[in-house]
C-alpha positions in Angstrom: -26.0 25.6 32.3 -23.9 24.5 29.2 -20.8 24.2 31.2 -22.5 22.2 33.9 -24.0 19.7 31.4 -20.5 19.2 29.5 -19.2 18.7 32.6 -21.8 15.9 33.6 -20.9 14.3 30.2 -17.6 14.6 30.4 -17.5 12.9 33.7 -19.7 10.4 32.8 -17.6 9.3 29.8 -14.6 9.6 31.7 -16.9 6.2 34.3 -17.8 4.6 30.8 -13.7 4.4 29.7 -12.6 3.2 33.2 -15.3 0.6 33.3 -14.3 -0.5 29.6 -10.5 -0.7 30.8 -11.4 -2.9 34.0 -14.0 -5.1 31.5 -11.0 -6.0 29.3 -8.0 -6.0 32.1 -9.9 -8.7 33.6 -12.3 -10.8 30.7 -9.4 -9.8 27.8 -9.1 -7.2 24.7 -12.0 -9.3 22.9 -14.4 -8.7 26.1 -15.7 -5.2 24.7 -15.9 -5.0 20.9 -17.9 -2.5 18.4 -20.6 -4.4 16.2 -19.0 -3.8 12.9 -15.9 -6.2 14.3 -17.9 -9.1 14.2 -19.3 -8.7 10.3 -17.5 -10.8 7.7 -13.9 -9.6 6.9 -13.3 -7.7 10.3 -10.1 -8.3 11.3 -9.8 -6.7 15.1 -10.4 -10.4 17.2 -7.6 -12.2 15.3 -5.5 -8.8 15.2 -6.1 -8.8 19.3 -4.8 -12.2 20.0 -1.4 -12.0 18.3 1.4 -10.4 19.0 1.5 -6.4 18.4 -0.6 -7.0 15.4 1.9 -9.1 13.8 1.2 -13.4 13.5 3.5 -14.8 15.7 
């Protein structure tokens, strides 16, 4: 029983990645971001739009 349901999980995280990969192939990196990247200070949007993390 605790194999099956890791194995349901597992699975189902594995549909929850590929769906956020296709999200941001097609809308962008900034399509799909954690909460805490949009409080004062965060730095992930601006670090996503330049070039390997370095200003351009």
């Amino acid at each position: 029983e605790r194999e099956a349901r890791e194995k349901v999980e597992s699975e189902r995280e594995l549909r929850v990645q590929e769906a956020a990969v296709a999200i941001k192939q097609k809308y962008g990196k900034n399509a799909l971001l954690k909460g805490m990247n949009f409080k004062s200070g965060a730095t992930a949007k601006d670090r996503n739009a330049q070039i390997g993390g370095h200003k351009a």
